[in-house]
VOGU-3710 file (C-alpha; in Angstrom, 3 decimals, decimal comma):
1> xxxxxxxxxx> 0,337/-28,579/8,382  -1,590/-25,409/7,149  0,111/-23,676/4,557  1,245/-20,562/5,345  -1,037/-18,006/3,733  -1,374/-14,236/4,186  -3,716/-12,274/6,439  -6,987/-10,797/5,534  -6,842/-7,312/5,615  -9,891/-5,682/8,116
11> xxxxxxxxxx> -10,940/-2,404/6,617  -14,322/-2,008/8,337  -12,947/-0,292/11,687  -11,486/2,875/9,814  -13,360/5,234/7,520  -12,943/4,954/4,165  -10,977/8,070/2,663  -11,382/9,791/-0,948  -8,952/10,722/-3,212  -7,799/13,935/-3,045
21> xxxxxxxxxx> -6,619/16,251/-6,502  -3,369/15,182/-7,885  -0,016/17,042/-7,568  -0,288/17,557/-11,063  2,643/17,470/-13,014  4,844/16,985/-10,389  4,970/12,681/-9,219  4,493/12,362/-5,155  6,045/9,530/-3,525  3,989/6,875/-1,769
31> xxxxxxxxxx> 6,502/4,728/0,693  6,487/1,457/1,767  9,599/0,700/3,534  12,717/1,430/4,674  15,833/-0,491/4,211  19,905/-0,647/4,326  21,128/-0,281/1,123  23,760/2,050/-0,738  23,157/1,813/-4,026  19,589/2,787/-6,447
41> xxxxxxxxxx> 17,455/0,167/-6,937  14,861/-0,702/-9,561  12,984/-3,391/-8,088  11,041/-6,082/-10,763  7,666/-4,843/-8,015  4,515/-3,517/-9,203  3,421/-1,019/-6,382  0,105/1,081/-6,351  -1,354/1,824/-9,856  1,104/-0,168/-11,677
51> xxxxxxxxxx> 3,997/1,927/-10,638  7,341/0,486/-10,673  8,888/0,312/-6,937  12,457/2,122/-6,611  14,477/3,261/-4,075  15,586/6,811/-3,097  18,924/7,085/-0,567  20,902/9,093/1,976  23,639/7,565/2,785  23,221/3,631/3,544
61> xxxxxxxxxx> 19,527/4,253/4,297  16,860/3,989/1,235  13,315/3,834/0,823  11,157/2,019/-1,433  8,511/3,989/-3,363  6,826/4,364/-6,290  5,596/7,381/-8,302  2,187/8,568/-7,978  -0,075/11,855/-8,729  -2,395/11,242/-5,934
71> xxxxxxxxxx> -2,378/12,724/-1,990  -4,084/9,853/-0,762  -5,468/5,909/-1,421  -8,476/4,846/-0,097  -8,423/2,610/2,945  -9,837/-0,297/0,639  -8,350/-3,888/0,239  -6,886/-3,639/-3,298  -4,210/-0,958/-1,722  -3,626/-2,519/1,500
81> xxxxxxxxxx> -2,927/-5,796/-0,075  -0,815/-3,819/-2,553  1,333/-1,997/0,263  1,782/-5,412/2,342  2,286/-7,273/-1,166  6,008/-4,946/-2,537  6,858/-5,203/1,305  6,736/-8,541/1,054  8,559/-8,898/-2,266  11,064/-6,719/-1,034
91> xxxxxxxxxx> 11,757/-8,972/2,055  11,830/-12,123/-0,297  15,132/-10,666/-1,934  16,579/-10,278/1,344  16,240/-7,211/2,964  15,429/-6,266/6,709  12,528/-3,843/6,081  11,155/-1,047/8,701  7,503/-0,952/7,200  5,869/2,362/6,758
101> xxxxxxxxxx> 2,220/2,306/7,266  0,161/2,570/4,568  -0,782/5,642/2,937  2,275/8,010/3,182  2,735/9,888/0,348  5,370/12,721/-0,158  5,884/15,744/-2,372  8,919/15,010/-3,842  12,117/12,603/-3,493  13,831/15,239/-1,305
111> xxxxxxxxxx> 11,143/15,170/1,398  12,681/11,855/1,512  15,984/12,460/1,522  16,126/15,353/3,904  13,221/15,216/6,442  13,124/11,563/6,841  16,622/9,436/5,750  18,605/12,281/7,027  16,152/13,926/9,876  15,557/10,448/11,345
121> xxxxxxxxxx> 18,670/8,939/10,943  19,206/8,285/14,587  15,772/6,750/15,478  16,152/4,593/12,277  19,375/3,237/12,915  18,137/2,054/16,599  15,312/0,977/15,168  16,793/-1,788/12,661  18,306/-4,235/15,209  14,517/-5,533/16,182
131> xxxxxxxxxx> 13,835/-6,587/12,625  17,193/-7,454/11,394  17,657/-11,019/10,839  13,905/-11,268/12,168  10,395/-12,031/10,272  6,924/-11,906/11,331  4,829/-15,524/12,012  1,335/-15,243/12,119  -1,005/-17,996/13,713  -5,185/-18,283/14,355
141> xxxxxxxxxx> -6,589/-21,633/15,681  -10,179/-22,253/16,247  -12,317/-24,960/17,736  -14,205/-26,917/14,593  -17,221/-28,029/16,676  -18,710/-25,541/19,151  -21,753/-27,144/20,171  -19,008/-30,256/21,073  -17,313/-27,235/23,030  -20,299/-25,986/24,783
151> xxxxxxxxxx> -21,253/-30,130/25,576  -17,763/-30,258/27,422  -18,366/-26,639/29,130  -21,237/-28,149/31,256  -19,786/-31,474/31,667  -17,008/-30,078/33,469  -18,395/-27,535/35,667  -21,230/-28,801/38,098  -21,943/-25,662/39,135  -23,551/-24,932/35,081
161> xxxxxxxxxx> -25,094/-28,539/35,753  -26,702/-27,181/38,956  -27,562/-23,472/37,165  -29,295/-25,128/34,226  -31,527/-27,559/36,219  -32,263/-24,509/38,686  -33,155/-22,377/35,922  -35,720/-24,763/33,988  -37,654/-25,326/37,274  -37,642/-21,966/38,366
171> xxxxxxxxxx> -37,285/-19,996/35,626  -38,450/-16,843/37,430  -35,930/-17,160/40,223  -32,737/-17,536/37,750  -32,599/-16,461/34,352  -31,313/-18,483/31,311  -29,490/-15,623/30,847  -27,145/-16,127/34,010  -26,353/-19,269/33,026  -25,322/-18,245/29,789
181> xxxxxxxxxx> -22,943/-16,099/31,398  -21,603/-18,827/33,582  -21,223/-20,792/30,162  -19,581/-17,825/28,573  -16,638/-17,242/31,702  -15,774/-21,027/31,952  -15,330/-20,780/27,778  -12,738/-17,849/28,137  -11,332/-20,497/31,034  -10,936/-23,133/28,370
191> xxxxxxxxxx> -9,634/-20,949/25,486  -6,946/-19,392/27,769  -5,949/-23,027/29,629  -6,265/-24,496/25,507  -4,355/-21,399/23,972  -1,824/-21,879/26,786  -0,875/-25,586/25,482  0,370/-23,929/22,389  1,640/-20,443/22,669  3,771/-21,180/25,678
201> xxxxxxxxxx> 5,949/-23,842/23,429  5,554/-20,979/20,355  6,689/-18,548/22,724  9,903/-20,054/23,505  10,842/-19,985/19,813  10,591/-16,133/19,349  11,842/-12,838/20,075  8,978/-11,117/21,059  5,001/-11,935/20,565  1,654/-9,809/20,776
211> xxxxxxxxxx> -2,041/-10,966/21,053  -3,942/-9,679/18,366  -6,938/-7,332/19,038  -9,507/-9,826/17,266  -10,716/-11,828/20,282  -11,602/-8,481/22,184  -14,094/-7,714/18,949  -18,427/-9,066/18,890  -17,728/-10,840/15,856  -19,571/-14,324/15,137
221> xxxxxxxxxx> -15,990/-15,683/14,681  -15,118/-14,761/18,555  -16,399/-17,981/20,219  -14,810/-20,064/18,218  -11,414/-18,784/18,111  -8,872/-19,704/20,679  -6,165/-17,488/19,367  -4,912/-14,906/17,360  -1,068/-14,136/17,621  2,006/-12,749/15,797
231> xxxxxxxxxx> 5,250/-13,531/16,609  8,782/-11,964/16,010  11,108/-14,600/15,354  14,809/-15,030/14,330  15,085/-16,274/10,774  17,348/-19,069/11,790  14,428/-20,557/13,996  11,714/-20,358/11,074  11,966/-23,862/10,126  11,915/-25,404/13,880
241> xxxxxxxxxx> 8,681/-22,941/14,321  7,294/-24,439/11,070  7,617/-27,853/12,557  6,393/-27,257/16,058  3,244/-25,284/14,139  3,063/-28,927/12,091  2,733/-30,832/15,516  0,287/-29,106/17,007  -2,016/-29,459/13,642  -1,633/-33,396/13,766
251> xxxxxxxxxx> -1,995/-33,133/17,730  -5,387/-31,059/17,274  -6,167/-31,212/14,255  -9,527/-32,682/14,841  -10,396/-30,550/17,234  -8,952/-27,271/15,865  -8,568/-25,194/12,633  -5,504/-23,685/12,365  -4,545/-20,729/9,862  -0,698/-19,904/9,781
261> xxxxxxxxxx> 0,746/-16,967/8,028  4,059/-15,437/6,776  6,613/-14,303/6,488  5,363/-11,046/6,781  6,287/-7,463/7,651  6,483/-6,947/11,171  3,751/-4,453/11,344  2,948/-5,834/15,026  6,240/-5,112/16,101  7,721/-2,021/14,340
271> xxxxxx> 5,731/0,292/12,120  7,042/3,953/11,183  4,359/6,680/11,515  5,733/9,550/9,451  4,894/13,231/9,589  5,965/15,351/7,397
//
């Protein structure tokens, strides 16, 4: 089966930012997640710039930070990988996380402790049961062979057969064009009916599952790829979704390219937007 790897990070859809003047001598906090836990810790993480990753508390809530003098990171992928990378670390030693997206940065540690740990208490705490126990399962497939895929298209649908033959006789009465988009509706048939054959078992193993935005995008990957999903699933059925995953690659493995990723931090399904 594909080995589970970790997603590319897309930074082209949002402006890049630039770095702003430091605090100066006073260290802001960037934040990276939230998590149940009493007492400090020093994690063995490297967060942005180097900076060791601690945690700051209120009561049985903490988050995990690091110290910085900037007011902002650039949306580039050395600091998004960074912010997904000492979320994931974090998870690995076995904490439910509530990921913070990235680029929060506050003052001080008591911005922290009073406007967020304390403020939000409530929201927090009835936020945790959808991630507890719970991880994040990405999965991509794609055909291998599109001109096979386009060959099949027409073979199946008379009524392209008929459009094709009518357009290179007549080619001022129909346009190639219209029978490109007859092509192009009976491939978003095929990907759906194909997708179906393997999200609906996939589905049944998790809590909760979202589409990614990708195959809505007029990239030169969109024909080509059937799916792109994430799915929230209980920790205990990781393994049985690892082995399901593993069948479908040696059921279609000839036919399609598969790309599975995680655990990772269930950005899809919680994400904290902080204002402070």
């Amino acid at each position: 089966m594909p080995e589970k790897g970790k997603p590319q990070t897309r930074i082209n859809s949002v402006p890049q930012k630039k770095s702003k003047a430091p605090f100066g001598a006073q260290q802001g906090k960037y934040l990276y997640c939230i998590i149940k836990e009493k007492n400090p810790k020093k994690f063995d993480i490297l967060g942005q710039e180097g900076k060791k990753v601690y945690t700051i508390h209120k009561g049985n809530l903490a988050m995990a930070v690091s110290d910085t003098s900037k007011e902002e990171y650039p949306f580039i992928k050395e600091h998004l990988t960074c912010h997904q990378k000492v979320i994931e670390e974090i998870m690995k030693k076995g904490y439910d996380v509530l990921p913070v997206r990235f680029d929060i940065i506050t003052k001080n540690k008591r911005d922290i402790e009073e406007k967020i740990l304390k403020l939000k208490r409530k929201e927090l705490l009835e936020t945790f049961p959808i991630v507890e126990g719970r991880i994040e399962l990405g999965l991509r497939a794609f055909w291998k062979d599109m001109p096979s895929i386009f060959q099949e298209i027409v073979k199946e649908n008379p009524i392209i057969q008929q459009a094709k033959k009518v357009a290179q006789k007549n080619p001022f009465q129909m346009k190639i064009a219209s029978v490109g988009e007859l092509i192009q509706k009976a491939l978003d048939v095929k990907r759906e009916k194909e997708a179906q054959k393997i999200l609906g078992p996939l589905k049944k193993l998790a809590v909760d599952f979202k589409e990614r935005e990708l195959l809505r995008h007029s990239e030169p990957m969109k024909d080509s790829m059937i799916l792109s999903s994430a799915f929230l699933v209980s920790k205990e059925k990781e393994e049985e979704f690892d082995k399901k995953v593993e069948a479908f690659t040696k059921e279609y493995g000839e036919r399609m390219k598969f790309i599975y990723m995680g655990p990772i931090p269930p950005f899809n399904f919680v994400e904290l937007h902080l204002t402070l």
